[in-house]
C-alpha atoms as an extended CHARMM CRD file, in Angstrom:
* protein
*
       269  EXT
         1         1  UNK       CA             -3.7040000000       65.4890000000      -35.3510000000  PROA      1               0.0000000000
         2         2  UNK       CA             -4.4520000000       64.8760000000      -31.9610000000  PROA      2               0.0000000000
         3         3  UNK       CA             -7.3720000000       61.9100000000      -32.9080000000  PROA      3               0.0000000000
         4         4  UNK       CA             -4.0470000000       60.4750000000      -34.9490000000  PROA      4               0.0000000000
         5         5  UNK       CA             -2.3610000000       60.5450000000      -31.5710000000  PROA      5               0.0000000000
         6         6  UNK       CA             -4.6640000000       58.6880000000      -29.4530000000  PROA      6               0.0000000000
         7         7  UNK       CA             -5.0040000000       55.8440000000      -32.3150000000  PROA      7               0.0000000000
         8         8  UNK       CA             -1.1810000000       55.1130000000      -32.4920000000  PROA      8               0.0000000000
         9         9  UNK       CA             -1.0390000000       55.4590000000      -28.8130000000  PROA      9               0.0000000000
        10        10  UNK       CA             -4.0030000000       52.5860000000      -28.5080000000  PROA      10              0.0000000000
        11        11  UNK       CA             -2.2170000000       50.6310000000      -31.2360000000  PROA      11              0.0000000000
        12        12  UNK       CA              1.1500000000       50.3710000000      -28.9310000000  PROA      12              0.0000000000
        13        13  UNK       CA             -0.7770000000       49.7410000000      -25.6210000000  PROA      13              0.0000000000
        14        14  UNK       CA             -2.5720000000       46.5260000000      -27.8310000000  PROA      14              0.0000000000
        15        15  UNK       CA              0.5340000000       45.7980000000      -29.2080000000  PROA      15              0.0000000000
        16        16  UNK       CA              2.3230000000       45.8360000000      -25.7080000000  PROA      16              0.0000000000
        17        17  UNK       CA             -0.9490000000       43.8370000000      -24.1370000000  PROA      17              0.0000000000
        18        18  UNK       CA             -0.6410000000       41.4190000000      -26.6580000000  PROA      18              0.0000000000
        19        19  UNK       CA              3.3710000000       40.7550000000      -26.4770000000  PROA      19              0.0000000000
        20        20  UNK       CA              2.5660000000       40.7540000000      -22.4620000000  PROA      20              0.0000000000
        21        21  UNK       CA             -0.2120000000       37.9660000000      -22.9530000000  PROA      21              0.0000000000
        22        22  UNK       CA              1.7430000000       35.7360000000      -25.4920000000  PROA      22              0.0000000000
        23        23  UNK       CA              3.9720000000       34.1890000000      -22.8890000000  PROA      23              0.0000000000
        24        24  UNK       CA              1.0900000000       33.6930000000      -20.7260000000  PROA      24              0.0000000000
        25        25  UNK       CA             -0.6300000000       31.8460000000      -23.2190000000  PROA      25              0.0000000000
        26        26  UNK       CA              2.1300000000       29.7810000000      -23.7830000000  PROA      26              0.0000000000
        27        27  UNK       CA              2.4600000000       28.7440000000      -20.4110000000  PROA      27              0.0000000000
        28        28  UNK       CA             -1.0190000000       27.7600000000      -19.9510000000  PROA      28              0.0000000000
        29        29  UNK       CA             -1.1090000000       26.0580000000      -23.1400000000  PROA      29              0.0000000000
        30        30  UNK       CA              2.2340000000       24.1170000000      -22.3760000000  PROA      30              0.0000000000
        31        31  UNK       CA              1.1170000000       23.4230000000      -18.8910000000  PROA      31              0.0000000000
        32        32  UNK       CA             -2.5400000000       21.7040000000      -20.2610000000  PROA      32              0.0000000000
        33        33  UNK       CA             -0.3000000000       19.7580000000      -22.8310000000  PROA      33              0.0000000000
        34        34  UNK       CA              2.2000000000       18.5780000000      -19.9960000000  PROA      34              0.0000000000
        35        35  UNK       CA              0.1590000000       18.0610000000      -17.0820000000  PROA      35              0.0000000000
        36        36  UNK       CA              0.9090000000       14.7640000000      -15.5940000000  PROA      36              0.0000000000
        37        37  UNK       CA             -1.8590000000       12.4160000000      -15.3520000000  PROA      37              0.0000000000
        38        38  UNK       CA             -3.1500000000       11.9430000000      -11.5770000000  PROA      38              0.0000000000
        39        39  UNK       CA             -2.9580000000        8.7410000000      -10.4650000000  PROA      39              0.0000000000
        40        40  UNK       CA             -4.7210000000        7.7900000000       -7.2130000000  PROA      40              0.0000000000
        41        41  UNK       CA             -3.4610000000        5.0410000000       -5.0860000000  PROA      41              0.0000000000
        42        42  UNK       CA             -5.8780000000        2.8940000000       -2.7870000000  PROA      42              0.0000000000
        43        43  UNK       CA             -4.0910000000        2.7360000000        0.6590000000  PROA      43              0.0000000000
        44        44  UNK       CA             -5.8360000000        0.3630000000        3.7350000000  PROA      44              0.0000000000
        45        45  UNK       CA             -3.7700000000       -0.4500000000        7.0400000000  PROA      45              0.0000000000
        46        46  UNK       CA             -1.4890000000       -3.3260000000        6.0750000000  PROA      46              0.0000000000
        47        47  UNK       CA              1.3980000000       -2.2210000000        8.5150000000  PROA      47              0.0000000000
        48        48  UNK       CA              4.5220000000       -1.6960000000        8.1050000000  PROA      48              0.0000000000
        49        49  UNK       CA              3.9130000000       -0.8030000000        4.0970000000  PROA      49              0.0000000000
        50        50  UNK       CA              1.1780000000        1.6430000000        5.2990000000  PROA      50              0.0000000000
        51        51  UNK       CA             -0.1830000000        2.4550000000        8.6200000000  PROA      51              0.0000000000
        52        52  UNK       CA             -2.1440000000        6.1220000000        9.5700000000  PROA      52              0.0000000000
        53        53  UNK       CA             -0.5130000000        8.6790000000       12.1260000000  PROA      53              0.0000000000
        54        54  UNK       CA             -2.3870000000       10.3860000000       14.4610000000  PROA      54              0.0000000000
        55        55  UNK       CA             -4.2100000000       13.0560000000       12.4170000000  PROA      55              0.0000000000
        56        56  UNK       CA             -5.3470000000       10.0090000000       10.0220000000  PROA      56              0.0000000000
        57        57  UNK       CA             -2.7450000000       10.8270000000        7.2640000000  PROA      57              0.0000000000
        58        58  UNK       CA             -1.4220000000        7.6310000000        5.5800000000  PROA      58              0.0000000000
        59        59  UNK       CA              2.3400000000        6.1670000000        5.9660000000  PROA      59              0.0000000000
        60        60  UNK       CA              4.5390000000        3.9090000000        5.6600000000  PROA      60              0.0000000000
        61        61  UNK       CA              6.5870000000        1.7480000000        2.7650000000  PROA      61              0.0000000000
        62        62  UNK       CA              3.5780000000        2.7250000000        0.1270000000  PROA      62              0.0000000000
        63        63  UNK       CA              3.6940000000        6.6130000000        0.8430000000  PROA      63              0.0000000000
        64        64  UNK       CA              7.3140000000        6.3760000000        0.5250000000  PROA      64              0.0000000000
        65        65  UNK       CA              7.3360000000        4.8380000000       -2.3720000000  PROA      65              0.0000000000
        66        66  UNK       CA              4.9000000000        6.8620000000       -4.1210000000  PROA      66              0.0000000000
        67        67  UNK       CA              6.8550000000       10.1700000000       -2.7040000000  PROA      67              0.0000000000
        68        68  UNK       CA              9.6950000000        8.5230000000       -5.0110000000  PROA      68              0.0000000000
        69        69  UNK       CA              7.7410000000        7.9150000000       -7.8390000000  PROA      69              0.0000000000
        70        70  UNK       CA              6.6950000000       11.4450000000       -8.2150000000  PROA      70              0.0000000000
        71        71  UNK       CA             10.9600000000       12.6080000000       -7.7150000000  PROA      71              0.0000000000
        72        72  UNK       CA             12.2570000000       10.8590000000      -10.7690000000  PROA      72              0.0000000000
        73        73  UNK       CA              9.4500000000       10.8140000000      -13.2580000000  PROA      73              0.0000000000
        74        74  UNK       CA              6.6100000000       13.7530000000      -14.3900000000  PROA      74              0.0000000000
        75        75  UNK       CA              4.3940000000       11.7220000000      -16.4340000000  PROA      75              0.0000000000
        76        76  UNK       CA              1.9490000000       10.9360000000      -13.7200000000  PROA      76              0.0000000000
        77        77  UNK       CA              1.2400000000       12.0800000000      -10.5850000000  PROA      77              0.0000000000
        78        78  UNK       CA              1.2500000000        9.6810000000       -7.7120000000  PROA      78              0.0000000000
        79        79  UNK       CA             -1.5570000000       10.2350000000       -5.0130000000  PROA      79              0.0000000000
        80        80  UNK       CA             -2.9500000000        8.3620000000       -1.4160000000  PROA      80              0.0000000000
        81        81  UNK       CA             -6.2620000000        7.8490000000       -1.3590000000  PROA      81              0.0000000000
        82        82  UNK       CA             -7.3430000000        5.8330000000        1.9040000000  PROA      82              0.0000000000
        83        83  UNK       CA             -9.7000000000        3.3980000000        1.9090000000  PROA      83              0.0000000000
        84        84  UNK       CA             -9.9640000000       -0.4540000000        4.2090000000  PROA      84              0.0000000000
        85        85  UNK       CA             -9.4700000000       -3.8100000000        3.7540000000  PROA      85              0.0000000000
        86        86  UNK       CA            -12.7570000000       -4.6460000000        3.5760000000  PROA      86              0.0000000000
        87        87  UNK       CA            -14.5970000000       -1.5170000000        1.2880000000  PROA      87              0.0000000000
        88        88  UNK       CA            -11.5210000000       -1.2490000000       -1.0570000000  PROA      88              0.0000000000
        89        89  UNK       CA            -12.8000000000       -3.4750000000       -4.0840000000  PROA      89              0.0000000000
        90        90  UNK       CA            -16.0120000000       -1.3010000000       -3.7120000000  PROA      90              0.0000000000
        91        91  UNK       CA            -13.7490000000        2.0170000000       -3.7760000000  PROA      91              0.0000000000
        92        92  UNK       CA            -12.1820000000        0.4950000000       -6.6290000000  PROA      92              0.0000000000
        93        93  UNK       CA            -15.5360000000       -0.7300000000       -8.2900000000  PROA      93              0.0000000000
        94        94  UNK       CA            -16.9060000000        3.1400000000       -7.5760000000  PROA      94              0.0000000000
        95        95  UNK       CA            -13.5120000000        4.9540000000       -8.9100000000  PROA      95              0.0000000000
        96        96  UNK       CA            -12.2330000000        6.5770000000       -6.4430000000  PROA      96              0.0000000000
        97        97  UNK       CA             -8.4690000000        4.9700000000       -6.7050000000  PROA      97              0.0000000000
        98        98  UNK       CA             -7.2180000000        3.0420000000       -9.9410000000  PROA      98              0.0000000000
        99        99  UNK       CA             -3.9800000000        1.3290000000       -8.0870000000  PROA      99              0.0000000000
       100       100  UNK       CA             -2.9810000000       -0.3310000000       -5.0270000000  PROA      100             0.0000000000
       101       101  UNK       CA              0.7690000000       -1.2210000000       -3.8880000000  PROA      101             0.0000000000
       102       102  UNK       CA              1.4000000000       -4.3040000000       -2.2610000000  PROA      102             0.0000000000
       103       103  UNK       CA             -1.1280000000       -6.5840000000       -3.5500000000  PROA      103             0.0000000000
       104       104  UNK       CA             -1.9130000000       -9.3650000000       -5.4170000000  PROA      104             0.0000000000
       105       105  UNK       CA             -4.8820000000      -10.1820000000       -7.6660000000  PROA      105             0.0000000000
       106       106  UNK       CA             -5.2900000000      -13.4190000000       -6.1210000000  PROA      106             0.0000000000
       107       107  UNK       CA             -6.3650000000      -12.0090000000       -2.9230000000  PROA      107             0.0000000000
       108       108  UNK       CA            -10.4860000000      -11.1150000000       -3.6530000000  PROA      108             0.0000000000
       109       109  UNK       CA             -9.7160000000       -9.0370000000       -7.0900000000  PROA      109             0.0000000000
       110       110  UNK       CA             -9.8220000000      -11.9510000000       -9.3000000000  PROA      110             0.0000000000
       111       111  UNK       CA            -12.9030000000      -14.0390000000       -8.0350000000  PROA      111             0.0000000000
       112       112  UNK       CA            -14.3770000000      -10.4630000000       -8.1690000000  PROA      112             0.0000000000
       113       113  UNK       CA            -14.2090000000       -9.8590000000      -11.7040000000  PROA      113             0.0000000000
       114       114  UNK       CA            -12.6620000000       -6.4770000000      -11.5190000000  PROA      114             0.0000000000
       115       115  UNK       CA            -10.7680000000       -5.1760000000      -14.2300000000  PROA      115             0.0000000000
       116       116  UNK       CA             -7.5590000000       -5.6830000000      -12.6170000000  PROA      116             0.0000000000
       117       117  UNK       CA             -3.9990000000       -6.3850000000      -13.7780000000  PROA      117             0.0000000000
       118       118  UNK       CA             -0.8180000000       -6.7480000000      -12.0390000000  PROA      118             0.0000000000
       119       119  UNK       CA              2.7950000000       -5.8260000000      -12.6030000000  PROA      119             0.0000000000
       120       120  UNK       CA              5.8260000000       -8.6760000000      -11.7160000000  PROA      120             0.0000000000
       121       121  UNK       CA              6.5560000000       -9.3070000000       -8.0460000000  PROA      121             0.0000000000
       122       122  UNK       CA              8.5380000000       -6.4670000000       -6.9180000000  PROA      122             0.0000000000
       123       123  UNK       CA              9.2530000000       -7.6650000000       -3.7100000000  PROA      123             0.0000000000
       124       124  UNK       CA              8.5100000000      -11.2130000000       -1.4610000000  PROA      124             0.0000000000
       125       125  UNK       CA              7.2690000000      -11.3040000000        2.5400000000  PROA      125             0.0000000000
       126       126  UNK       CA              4.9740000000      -13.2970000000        4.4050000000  PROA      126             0.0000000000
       127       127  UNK       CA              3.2780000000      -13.8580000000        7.1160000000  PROA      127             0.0000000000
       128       128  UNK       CA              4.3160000000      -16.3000000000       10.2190000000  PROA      128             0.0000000000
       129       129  UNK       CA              2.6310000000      -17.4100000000       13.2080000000  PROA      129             0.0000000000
       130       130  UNK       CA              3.3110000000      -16.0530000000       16.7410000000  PROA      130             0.0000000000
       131       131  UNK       CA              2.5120000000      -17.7300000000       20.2870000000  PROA      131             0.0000000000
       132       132  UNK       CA              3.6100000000      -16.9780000000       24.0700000000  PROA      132             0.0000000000
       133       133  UNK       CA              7.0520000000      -18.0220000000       24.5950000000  PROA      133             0.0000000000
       134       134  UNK       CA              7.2360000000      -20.8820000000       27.2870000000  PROA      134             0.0000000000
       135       135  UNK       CA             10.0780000000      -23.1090000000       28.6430000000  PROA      135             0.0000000000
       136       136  UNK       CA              8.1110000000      -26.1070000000       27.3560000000  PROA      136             0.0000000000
       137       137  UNK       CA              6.6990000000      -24.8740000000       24.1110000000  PROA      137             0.0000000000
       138       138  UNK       CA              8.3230000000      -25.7040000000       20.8680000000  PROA      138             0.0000000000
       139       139  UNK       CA              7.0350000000      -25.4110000000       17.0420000000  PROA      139             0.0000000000
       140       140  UNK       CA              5.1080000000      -28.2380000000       17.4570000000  PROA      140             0.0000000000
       141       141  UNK       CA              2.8460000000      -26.1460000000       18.7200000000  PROA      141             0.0000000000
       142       142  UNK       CA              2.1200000000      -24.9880000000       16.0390000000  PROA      142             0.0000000000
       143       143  UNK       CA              1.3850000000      -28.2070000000       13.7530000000  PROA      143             0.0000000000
       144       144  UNK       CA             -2.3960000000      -28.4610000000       15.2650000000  PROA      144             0.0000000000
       145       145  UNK       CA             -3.9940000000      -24.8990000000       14.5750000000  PROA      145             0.0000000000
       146       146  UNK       CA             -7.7910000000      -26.7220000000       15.3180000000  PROA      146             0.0000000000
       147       147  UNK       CA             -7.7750000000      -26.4290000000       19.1460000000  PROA      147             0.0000000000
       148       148  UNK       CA             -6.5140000000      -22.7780000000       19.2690000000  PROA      148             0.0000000000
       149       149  UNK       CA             -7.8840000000      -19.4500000000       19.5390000000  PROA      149             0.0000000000
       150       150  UNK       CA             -6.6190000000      -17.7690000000       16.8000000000  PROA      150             0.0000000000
       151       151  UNK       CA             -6.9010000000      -13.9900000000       16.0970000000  PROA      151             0.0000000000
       152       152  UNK       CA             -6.4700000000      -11.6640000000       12.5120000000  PROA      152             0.0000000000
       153       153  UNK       CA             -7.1840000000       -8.6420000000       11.2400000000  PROA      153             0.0000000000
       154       154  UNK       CA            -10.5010000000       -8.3130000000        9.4530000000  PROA      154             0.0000000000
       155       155  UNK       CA            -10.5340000000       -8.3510000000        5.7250000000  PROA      155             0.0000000000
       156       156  UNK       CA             -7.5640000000       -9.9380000000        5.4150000000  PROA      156             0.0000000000
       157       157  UNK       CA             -6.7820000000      -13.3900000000        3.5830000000  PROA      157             0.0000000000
       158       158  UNK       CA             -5.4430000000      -16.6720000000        5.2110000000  PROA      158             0.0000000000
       159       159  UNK       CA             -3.9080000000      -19.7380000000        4.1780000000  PROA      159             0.0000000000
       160       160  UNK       CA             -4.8810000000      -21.0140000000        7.1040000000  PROA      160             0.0000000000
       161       161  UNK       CA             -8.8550000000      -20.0840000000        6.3500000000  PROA      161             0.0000000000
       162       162  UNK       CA             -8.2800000000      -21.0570000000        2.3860000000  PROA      162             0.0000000000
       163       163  UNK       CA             -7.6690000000      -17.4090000000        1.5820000000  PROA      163             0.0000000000
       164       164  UNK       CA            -11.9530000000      -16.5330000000        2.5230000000  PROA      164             0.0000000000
       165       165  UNK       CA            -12.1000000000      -13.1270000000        4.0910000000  PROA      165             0.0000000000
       166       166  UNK       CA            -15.4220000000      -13.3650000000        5.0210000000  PROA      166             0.0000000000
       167       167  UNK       CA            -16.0230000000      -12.6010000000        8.6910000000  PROA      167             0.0000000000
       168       168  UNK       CA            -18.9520000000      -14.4840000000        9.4830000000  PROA      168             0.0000000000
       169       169  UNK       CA            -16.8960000000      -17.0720000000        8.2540000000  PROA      169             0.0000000000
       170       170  UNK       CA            -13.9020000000      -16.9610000000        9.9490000000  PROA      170             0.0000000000
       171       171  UNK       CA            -15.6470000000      -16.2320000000       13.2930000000  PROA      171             0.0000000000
       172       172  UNK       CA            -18.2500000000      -18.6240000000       13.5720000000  PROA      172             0.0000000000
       173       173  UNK       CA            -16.6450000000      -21.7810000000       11.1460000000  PROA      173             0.0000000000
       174       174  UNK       CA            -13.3520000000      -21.0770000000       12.6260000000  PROA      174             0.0000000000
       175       175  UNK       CA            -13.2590000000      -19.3480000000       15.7800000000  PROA      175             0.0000000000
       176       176  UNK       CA            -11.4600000000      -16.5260000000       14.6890000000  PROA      176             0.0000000000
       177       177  UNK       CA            -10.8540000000      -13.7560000000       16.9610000000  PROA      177             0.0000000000
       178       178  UNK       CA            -10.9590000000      -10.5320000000       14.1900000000  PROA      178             0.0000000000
       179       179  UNK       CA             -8.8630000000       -7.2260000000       15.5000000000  PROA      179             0.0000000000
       180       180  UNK       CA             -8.4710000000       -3.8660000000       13.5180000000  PROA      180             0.0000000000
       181       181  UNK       CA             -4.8530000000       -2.9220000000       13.7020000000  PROA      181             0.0000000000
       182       182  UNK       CA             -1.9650000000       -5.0920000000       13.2820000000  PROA      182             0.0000000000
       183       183  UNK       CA             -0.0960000000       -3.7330000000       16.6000000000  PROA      183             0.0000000000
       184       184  UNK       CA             -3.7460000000       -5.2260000000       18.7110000000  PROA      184             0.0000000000
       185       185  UNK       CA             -2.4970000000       -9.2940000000       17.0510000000  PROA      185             0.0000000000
       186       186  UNK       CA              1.0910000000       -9.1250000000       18.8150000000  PROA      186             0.0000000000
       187       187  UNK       CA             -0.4830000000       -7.4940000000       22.1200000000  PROA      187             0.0000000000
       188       188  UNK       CA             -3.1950000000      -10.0770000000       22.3700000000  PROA      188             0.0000000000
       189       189  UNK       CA             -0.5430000000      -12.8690000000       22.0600000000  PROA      189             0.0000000000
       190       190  UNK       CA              1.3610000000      -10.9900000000       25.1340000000  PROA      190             0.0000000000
       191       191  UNK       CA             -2.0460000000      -10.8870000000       27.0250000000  PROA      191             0.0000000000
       192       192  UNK       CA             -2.1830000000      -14.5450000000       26.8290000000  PROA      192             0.0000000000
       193       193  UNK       CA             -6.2750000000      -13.1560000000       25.2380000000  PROA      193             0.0000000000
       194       194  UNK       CA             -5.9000000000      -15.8120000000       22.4930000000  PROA      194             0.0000000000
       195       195  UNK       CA             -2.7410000000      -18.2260000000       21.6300000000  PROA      195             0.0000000000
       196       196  UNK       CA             -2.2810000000      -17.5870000000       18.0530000000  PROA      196             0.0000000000
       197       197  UNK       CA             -1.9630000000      -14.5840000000       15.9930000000  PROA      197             0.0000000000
       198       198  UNK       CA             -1.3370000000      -14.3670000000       12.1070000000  PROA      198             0.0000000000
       199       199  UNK       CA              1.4740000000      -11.5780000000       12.0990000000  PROA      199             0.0000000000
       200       200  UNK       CA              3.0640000000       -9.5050000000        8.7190000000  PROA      200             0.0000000000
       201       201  UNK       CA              7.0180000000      -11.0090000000        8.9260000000  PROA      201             0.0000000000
       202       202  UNK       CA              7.9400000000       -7.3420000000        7.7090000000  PROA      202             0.0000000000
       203       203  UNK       CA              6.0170000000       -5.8930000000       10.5080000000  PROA      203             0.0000000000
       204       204  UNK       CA              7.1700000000       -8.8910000000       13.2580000000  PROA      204             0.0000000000
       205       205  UNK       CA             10.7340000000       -7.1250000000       12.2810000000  PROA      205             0.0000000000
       206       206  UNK       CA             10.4390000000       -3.6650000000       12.7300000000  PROA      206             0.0000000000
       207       207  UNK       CA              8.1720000000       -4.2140000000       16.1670000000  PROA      207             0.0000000000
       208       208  UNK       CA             11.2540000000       -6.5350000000       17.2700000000  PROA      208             0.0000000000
       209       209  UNK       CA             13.4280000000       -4.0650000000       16.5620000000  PROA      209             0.0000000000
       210       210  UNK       CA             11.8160000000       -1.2980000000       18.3870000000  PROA      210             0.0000000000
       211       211  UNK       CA             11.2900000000       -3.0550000000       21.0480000000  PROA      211             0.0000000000
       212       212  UNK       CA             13.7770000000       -6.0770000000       21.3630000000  PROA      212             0.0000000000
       213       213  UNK       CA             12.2370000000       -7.6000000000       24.9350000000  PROA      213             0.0000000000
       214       214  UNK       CA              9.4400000000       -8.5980000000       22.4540000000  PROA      214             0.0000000000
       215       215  UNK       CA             12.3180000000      -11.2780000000       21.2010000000  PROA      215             0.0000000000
       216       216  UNK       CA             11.9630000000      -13.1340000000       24.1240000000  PROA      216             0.0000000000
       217       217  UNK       CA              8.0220000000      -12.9630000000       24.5980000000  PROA      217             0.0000000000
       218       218  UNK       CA              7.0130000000      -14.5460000000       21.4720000000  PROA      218             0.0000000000
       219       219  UNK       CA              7.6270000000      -17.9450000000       19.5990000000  PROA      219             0.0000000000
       220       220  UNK       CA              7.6370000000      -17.1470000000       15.8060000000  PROA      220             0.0000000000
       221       221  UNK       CA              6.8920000000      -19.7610000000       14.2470000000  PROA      221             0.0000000000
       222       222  UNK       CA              9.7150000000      -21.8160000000       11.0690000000  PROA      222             0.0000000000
       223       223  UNK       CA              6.5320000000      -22.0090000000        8.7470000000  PROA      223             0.0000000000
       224       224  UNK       CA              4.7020000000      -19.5690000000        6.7530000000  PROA      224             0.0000000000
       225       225  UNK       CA              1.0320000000      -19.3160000000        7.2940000000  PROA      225             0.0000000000
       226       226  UNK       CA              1.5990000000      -17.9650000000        3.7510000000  PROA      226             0.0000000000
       227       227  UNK       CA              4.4140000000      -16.1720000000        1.1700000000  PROA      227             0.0000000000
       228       228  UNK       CA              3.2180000000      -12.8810000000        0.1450000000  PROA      228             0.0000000000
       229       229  UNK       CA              4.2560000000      -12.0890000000       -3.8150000000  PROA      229             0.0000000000
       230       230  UNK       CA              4.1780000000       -7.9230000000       -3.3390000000  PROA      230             0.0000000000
       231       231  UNK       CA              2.9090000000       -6.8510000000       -6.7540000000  PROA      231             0.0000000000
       232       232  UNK       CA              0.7950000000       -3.3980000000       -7.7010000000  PROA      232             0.0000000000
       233       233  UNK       CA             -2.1440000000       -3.8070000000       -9.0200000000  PROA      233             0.0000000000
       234       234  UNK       CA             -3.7580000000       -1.6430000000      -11.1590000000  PROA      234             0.0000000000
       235       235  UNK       CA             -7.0840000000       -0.7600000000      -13.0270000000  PROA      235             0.0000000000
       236       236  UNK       CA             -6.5910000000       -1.8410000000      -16.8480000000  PROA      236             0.0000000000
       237       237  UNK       CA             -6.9550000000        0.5280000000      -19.8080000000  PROA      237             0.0000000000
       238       238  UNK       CA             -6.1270000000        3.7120000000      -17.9690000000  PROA      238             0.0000000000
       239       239  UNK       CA             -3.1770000000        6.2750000000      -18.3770000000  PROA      239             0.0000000000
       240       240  UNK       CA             -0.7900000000        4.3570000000      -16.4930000000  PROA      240             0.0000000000
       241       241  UNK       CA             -0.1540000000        0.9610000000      -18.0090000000  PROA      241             0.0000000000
       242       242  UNK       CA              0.7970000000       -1.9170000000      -16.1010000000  PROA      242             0.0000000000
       243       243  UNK       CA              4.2440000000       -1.9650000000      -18.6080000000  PROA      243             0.0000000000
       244       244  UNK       CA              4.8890000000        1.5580000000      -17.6780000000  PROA      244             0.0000000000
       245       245  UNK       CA              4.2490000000        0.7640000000      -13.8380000000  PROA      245             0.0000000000
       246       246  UNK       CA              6.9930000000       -2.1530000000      -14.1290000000  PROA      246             0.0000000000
       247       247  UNK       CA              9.5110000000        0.2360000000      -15.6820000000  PROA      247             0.0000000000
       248       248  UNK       CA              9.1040000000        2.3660000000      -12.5810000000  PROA      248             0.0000000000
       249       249  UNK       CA              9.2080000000       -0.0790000000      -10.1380000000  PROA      249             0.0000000000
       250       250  UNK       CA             12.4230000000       -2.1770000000      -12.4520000000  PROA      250             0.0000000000
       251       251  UNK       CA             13.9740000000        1.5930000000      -11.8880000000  PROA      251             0.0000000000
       252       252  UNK       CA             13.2020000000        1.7790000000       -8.3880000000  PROA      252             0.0000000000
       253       253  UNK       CA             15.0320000000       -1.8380000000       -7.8390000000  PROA      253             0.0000000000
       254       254  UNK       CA             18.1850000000        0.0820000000       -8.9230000000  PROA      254             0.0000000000
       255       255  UNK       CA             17.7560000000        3.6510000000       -7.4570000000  PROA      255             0.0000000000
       256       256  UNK       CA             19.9500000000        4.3290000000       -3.7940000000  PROA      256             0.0000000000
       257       257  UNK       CA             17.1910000000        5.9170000000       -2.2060000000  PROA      257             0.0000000000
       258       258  UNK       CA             14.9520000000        3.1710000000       -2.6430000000  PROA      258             0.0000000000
       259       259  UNK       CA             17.1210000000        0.2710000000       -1.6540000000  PROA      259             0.0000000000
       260       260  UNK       CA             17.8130000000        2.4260000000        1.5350000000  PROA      260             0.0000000000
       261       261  UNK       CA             13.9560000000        2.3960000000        2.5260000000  PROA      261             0.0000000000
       262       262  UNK       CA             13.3610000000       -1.0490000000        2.1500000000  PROA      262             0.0000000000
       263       263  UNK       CA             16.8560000000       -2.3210000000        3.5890000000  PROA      263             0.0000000000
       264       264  UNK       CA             14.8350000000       -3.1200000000        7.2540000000  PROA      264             0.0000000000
       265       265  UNK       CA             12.1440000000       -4.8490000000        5.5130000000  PROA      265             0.0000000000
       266       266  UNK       CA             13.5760000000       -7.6550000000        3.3760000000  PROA      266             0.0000000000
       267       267  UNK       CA             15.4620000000       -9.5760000000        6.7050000000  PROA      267             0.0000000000
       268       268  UNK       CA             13.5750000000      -12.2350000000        9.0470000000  PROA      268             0.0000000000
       269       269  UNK       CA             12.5950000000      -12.0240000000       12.3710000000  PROA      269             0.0000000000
């Protein structure tokens, strides 16, 4: 009687463990079938889109825009990686991002051979040269770039250069002065340490209108030294194809929040 007992009461705790267990079970097996597919996004300093606060965390445009792609979707899972403008097609080439806002193939990926494709242009900029404002200088001064000491950032691409980012290159055939952060072109210019500088229109805005004396400092030049065609770029056959990546950003074209971020970088300077 009492070995009967002890079976039926082992029976009901199994039965009880296994009723407890089922739903646990379920969730893990739902959240392995659901689990959105990681994503991660190569971000280099290319103020304003992304710049890197004071701990070395990226922001900017880019972060913001990723933070928004993870609110109104699930399938994948947005996430900054950092990397430079000059190591990020090795990052790329060693996996350790798949996507990059802000970009074009045109500048480095294609002549690279990297297995790269691109959404539509989601959004147009440029960049414009900047001088020291003087009673007696006007934008002819900026027809003759030969005589000048120019100054960019280092792995970037310029018309004026023919779009070569190679710095031996661009300092010794050219003379150009190369500087690491964006906010070092427009405080050379203000030095008077080298009369040109190659400045982000986008960025040109938002440091005007921080600090609007900088209006009157600098002559911004009517041409482009070239028009920027914003586009994401993205490694091919992965999760995350590059028709899925234009539905997003078509949706983000149309979503308040987004149109409210990128109000103050769409004007001119």
């Amino acid at each position: 009687m009492i070995s009967c007992l002890i079976a039926g009461v082992c029976r009901r705790t199994q039965f009880l463990a296994i009723i407890v267990l089922i739903p646990i079970f379920l969730l893990m097996w739902g959240h392995e079938v659901f689990a959105a597919d990681t994503i991660k996004v190569g971000m280099y300093r290319f103020p304003p889109f992304v710049d890197f606060n004071a701990s070395g965390e990226p922001e900017g445009l880019s972060l913001d825009i990723l933070n928004r792609l993870n609110e109104i979707q699930g399938d994948f899972r947005f996430e900054p990686v950092v990397t430079s403008p000059k190591t990020r097609y090795s990052d790329f080439s060693a996996g350790q991002f798949d996507m990059v806002l802000f970009e074009n193939v045109d500048w480095g990926w294609t002549h690279r051979n990297l297995p790269v494709s691109q959404t539509p242009e989601f959004m147009s900029g440029g960049e414009r040269y900047i001088a020291l404002a003087k009673p007696d200088r006007t934008q002819d001064y900026f027809d003759d770039l030969s005589n000048k000491a120019i100054a960019g950032i280092a792995g970037y691409h310029y018309g004026f250069a023919d779009f070569k980012d190679d710095p031996e290159y661009l300092r010794h055939q050219l003379g150009v002065r190369l500087l690491r952060r964006a906010d070092d072109l427009i405080r050379a210019i203000v030095s008077g340490h080298v009369d040109i500088a190659v400045v982000t229109e986008s960025l040109l805005l938002k440091k005007i209108g921080s600090i609007p004396s900088l209006k009157e400092k600098l002559l911004v030049s009517d041409r482009y030294d070239q028009v920027y065609s914003h586009r994401v770029v993205l490694r091919t056959d992965m999760a995350l194809s590059v028709t899925d990546m234009s539905n997003f950003m078509d949706h983000l074209e149309i979503d308040p929040t987004y149109l409210a971020l990128i109000k103050n970088y769409r004007n001119k300077p």
